[in-house]
C-alpha positions in Angstrom: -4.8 -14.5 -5.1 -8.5 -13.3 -3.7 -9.1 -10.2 -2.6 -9.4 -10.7 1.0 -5.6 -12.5 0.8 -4.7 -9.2 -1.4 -6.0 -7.0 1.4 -4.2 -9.3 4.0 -1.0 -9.1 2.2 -1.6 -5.0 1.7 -1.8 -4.8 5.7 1.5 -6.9 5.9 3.4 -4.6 4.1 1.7 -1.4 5.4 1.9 -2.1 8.9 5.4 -2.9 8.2 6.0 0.3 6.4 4.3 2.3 9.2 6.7 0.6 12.0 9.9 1.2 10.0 9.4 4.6 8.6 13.4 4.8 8.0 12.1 2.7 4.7 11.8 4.8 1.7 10.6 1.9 -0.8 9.2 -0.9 -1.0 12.1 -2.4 -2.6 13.9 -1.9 0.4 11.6 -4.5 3.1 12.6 -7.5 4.1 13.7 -10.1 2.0 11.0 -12.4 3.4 8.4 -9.7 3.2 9.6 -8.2 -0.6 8.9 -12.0 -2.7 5.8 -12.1 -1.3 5.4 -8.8 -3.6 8.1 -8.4 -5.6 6.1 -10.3 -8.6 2.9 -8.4 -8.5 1.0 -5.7 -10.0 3.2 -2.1 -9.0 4.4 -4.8 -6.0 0.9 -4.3 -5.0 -1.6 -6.7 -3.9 -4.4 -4.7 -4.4 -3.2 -3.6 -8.0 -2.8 -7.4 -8.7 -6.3 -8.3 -8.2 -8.1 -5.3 -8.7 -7.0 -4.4 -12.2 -8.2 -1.3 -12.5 -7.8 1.2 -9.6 -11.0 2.9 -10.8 -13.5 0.2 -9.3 -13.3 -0.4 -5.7 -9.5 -0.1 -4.9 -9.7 1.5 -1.0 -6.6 3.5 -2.0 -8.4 5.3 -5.5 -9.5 8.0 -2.6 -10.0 11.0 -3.6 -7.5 9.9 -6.6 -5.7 6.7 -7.9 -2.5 5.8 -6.6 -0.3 7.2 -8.9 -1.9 11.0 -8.6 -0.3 13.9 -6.5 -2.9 13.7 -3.7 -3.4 10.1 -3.5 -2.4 8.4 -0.3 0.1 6.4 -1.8 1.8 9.5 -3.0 1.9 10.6 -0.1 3.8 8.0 1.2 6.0 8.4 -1.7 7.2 11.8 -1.5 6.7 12.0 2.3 10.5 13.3 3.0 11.2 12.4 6.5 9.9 9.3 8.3 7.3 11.0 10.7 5.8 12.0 7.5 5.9 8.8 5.9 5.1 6.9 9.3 1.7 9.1 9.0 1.0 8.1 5.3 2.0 4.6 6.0 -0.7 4.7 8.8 -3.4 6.0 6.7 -2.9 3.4 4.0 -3.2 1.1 6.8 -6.4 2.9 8.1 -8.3 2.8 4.6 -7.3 -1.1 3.5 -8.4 -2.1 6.5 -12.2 -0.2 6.4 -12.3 -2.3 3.0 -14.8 -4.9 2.5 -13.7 -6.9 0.1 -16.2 -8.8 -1.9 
């Protein structure tokens, strides 16, 4: 997988995530949409071809993924689905300002 594909595949599941907040985990999409990420990285594509979230991940800002105020956390721990409709929307916003090399 390239990076632009990653990023395309990131937006998927995002955009998803943002229009069916009611989803707590990734593990709970689609069928059709979890094997496209179910053997990745974290289940990420940006983790699968980055590496190392300490380059030029768009989601290492202002702290990798796994860090309290990382966006991704956000979306983690967000306990009701406006909140995690939000953070689902603001992944969405920073993946797609990426430029991919």
């Amino acid at each position: 997988m390239k990076k632009q594909e990653a990023k395309e595949l990131t937006l998927e599941v995002w955009r998803y995530l943002a229009e069916h907040p009611e989803i707590d985990s990734k593990a709970n999409l689609p069928p059709q949409l979890f094997s496209k990420i179910n053997m990745l990285l974290y289940k990420c594509p940006l983790c699968h071809v980055l590496r190392d979230c300490y380059t030029d991940c768009p989601l290492n800002k202002p702290s990798p993924c796994f860090c309290g105020d990382s966006l991704y956390w956000g979306w983690l721990n967000a306990d009701t689905p406006r909140k995690r409709k939000n953070a689902a929307q603001k992944i969405v916003k920073a993946v797609q300002a990426w430029r991919p090399e």
